[in-house]
C-alpha positions as CSV (number, residue, x, y, z in Angstrom):
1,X,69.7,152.2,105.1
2,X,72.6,149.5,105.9
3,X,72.6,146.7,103.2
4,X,73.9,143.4,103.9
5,X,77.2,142.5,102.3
6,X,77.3,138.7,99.9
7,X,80.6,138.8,99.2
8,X,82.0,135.5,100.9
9,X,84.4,136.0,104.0
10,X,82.2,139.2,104.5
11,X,78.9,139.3,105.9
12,X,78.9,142.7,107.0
13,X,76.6,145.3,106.6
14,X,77.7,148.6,103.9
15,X,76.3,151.9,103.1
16,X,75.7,152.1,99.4
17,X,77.0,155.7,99.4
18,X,79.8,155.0,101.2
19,X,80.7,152.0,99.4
20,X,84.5,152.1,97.5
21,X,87.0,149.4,95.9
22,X,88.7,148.7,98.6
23,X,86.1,148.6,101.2
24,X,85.0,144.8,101.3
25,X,87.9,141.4,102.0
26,X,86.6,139.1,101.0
27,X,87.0,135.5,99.2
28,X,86.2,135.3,95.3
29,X,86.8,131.5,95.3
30,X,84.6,128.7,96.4
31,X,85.0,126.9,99.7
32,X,87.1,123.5,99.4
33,X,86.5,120.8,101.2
34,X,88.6,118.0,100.8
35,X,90.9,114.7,103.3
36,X,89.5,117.3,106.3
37,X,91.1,120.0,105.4
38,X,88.8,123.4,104.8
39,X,89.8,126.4,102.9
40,X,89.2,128.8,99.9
41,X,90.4,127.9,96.1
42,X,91.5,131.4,95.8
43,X,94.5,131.1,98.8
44,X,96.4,128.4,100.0
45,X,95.6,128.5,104.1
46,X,94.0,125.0,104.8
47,X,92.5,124.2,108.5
48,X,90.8,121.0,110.2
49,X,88.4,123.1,112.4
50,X,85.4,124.7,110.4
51,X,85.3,127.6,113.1
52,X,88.8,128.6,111.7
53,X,87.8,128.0,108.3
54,X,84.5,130.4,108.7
55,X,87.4,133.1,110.3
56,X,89.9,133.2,107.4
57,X,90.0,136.7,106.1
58,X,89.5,137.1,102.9
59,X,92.3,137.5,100.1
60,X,90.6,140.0,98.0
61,X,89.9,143.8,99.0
62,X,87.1,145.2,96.3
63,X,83.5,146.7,97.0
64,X,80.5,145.3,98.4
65,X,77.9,143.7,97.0
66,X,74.4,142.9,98.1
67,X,73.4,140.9,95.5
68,X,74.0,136.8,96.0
69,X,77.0,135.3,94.4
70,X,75.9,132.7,91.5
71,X,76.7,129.2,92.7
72,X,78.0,126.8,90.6
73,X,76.4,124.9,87.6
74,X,75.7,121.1,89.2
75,X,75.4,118.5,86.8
76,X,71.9,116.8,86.1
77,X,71.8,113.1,86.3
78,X,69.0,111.3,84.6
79,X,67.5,108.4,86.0
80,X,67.1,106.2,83.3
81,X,70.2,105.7,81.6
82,X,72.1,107.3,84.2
83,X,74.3,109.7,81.9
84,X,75.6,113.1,82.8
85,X,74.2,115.8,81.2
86,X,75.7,119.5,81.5
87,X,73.3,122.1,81.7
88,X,74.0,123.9,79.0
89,X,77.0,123.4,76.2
90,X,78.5,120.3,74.4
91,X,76.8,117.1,75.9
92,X,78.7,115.0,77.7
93,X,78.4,111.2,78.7
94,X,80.2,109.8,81.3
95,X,80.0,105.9,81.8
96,X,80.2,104.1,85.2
97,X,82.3,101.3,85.7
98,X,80.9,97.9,85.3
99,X,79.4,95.8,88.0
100,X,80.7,92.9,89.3
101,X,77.9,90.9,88.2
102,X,78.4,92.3,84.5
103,X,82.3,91.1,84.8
104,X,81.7,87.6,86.1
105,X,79.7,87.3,82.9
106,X,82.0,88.4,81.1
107,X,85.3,86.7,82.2
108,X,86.5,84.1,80.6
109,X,86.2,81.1,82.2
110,X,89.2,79.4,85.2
111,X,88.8,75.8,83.2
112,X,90.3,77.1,79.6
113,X,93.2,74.9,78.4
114,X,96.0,76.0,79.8
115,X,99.7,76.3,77.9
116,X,103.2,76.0,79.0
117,X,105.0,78.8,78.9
118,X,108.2,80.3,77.4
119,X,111.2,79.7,79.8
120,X,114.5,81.8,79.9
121,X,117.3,81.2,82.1
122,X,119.6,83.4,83.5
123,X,123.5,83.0,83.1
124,X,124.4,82.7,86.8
125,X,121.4,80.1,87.4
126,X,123.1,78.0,84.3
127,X,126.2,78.0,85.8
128,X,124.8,76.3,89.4
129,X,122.6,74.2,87.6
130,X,125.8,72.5,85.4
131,X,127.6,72.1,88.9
132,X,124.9,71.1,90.6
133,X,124.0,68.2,87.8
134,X,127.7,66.8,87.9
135,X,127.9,66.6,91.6
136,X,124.4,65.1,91.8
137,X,125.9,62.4,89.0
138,X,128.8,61.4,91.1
139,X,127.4,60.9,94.1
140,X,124.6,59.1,92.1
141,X,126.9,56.6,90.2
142,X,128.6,56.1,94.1
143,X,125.8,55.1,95.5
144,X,124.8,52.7,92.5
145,X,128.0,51.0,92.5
146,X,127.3,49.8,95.8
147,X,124.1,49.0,95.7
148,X,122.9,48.1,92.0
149,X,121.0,44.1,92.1
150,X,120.0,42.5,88.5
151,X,116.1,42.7,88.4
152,X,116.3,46.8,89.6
153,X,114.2,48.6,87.1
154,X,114.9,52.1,85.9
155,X,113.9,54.6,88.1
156,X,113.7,57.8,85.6
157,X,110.4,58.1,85.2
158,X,108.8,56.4,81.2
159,X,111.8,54.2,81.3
160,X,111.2,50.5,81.4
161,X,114.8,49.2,81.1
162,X,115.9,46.4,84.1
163,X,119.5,46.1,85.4
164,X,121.2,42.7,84.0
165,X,124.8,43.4,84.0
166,X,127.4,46.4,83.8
167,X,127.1,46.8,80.1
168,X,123.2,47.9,80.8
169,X,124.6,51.8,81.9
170,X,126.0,51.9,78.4
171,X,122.9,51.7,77.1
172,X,121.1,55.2,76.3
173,X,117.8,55.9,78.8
174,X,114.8,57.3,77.1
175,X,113.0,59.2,80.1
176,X,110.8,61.9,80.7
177,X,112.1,64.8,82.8
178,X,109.2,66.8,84.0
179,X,106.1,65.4,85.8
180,X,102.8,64.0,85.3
181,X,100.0,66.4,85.1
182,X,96.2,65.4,85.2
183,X,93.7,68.5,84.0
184,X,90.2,68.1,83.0
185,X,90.2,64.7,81.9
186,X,93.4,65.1,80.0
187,X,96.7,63.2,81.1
188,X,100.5,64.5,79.5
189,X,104.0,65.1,81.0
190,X,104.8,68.6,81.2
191,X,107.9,67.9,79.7
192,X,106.3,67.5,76.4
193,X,102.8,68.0,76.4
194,X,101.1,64.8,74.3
195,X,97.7,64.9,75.9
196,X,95.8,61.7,76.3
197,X,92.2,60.6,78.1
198,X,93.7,56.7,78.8
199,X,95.9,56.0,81.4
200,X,97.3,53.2,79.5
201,X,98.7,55.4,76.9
202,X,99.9,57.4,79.2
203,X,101.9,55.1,80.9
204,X,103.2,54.0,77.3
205,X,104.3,57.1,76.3
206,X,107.7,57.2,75.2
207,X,110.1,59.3,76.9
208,X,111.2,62.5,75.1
209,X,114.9,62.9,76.7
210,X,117.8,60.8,76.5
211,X,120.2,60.0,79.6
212,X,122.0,57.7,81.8
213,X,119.7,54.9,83.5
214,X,118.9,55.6,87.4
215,X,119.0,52.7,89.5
216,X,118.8,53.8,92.8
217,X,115.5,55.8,94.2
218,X,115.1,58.9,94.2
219,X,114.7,61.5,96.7
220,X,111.0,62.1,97.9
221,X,110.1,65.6,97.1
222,X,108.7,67.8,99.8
223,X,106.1,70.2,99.4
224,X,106.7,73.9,101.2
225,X,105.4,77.6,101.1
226,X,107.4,80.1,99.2
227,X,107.5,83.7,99.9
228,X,105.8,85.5,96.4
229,X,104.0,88.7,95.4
230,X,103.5,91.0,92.6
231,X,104.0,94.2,90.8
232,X,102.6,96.0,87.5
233,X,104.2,98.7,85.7
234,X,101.4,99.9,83.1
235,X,100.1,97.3,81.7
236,X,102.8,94.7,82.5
237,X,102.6,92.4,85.5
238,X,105.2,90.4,87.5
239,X,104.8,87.6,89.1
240,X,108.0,86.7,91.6
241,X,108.3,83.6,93.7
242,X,111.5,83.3,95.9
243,X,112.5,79.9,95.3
244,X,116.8,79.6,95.5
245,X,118.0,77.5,92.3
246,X,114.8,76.6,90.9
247,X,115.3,73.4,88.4
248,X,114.7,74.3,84.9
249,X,113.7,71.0,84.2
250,X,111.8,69.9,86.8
251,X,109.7,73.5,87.3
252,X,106.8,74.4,85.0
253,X,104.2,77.3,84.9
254,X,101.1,77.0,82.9
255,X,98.7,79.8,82.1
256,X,95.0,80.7,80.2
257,X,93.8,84.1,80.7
258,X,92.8,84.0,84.0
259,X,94.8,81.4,86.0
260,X,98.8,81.0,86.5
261,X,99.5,77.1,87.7
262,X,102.7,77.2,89.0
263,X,105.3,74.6,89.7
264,X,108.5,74.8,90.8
265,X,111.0,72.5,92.2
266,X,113.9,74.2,94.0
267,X,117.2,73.0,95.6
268,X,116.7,69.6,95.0
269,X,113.9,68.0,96.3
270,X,111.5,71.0,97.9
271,X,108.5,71.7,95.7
272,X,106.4,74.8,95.4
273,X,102.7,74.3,93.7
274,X,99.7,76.9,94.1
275,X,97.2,78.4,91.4
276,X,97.1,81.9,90.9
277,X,94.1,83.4,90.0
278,X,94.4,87.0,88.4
279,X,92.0,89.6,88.7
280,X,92.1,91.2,85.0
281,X,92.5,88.7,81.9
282,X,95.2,88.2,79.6
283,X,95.9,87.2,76.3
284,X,99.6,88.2,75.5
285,X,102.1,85.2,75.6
286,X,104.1,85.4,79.0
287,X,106.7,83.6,79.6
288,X,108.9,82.2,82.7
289,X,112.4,83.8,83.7
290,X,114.6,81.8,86.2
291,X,117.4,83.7,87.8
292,X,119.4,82.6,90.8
293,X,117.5,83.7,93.6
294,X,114.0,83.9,92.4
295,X,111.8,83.0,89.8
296,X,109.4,85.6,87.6
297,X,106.8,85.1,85.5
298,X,105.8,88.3,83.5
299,X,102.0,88.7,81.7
300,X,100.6,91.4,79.8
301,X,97.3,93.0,80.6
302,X,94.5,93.8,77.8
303,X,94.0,97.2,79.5
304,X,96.6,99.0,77.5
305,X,95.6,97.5,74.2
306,X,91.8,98.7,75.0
307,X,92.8,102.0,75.9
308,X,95.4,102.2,72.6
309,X,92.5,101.1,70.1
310,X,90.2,103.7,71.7
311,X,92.8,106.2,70.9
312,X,93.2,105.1,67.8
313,X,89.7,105.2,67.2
314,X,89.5,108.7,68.5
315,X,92.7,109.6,66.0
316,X,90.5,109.1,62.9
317,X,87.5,110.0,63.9
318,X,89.2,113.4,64.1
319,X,90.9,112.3,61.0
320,X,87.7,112.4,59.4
321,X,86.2,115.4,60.6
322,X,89.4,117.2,59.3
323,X,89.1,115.9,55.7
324,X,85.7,117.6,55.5
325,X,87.5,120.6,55.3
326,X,88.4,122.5,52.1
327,X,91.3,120.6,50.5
328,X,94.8,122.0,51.2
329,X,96.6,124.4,48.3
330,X,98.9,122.9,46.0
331,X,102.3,124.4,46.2
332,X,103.2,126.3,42.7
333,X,105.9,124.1,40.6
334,X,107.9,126.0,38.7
335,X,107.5,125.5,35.0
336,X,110.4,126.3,32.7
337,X,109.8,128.8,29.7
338,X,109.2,127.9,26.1
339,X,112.4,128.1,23.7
């Protein structure tokens, strides 16, 4: 009587007394499917049709079988806590990722106070900025020797002073460099960062630089759109805008754990200002690096430090486990004879 072969790749019907170990080929993997390619885990031939894939031969010669391979242990999931369990061995628990309604909860929220951050400035952007500065000054003081009138008020911003006579440029302007920012109620230059709810105070702040008086107006910024984007290297992320000689002075970035507000002012008077809203939240100090061509603002993510304490966590718990153990032999010290 002709039995039907289970081997897989075989199919074919066997003689039991004719049977020998080298009368089936067949496949002793499992079929893998995977990106629309088909084949066998035991060989490497991959195909896109399934025809071809039923046709592969199989890799293995050995003898036939008519009893039906075992298939593979599937995992049970439960339905109420929706845990993994293995049929049979050491339990395991595998946890989904979050839902999006569970991380909205959880995020902290866009409106936390914000911070200034850490600026560094390359050497080459130093070194345009300090020419930059002095011929800005000259043609400044050219146009303000043409042009000054007694009764002109100061026009660095925090600075009160009115033009009498010559000897007013020798006097020393107290001034505030950066610009005025309004957040949640809250009004400060960014240039130094005393917050106040009334305007009046605001106004009366003194300034928190010292200079040369400015008689003539100054040039109307313009806002424009900057090329940016981002990359991350582990659990570091940078944040690059291409703005060409960014002022170090007159550019800021502020940052909570969620939102980057960014600020810059580039070759003279164009100004780039958008809100960057980060997907992940961060609680490491960044800080702001200007170079010539660009500027970067580098974060750190909590990711890493999550995955570190579990680690860590993990470490002593096996620690712990191996101090239940029998304690560990003292070596013998050698103890000199008695005289």
């Amino acid at each position: 009587m002709a039995l039907l072969c289970y081997n897989r790749g075989c199919g074919g019907r066997f003689d039991a007394d004719k049977n020998s170990d080298d009368a089936c080929q067949f496949h002793p993997g499992v079929p893998i499917f995977h990106d629309a390619l088909k084949g066998w885990s035991c060989c490497k031939k991959r195909t896109t049709d399934f025809s071809e894939f039923l046709s592969i031969k199989g890799c293995t010669h050995g003898r036939h079988s008519n009893e039906k391979p075992q298939e593979p242990l599937q995992p049970e999931v439960t339905s109420e806590k929706g845990d993994v369990k293995q049929h049979s061995g050491k339990e395991i628990i595998y946890q989904g990722p979050k839902s999006a309604e569970a991380l909205e909860k959880e995020r902290p929220s866009s409106d936390e106070p914000q911070t200034k951050l850490q600026v560094k400035i390359s050497s080459s952007l130093a070194q345009i900025m300090e020419k930059m500065e002095i011929t800005e000054r000259e043609k400044r003081e050219k146009l303000e020797s043409q042009a000054i009138v007694v009764g002109v008020k100061c026009k660095n911003t925090g600075c009160k002073t009115i033009y009498q006579s010559p000897e007013t440029n020798a006097e020393s302007c107290t001034y505030h460099p950066g610009v005025p920012v309004f957040h949640e109620g809250y009004k400060y230059w960014n240039c130094c960062c005393i917050k106040t709810t009334d305007f009046n105070a605001f106004l009366d702040q003194k300034g928190c630089t010292t200079g040369k008086h400015c008689w003539i107006p100054k040039q109307d910024k313009k806002k424009v759109a900057c090329r940016h984007d981002w990359h991350q290297t582990g659990n570091q992320v940078v944040v690059t805008i291409y703005a060409k000689n960014a002022s170090p002075e007159q550019s800021y970035v502020e940052a909570n754990r969620t939102v980057l507000t960014c600020h810059i002012q580039f070759e003279g008077d164009k100004v780039f200002h958008k809100d960057i809203h980060l997907w992940g939240t961060y609680t490491h100090t960044p800080y702001l690096f200007n170079h010539k061509s660009n500027v970067e603002v580098t974060i750190e993510s909590d990711f890493e430090d999550e995955e570190e304490d579990k680690k860590e966590s993990e470490d002593k718990k096996e620690e712990n486990q191996a101090g239940d153990g029998p304690p560990a032999l003292e070596e013998p010290v050698a103890v000199p004879p008695e005289k």
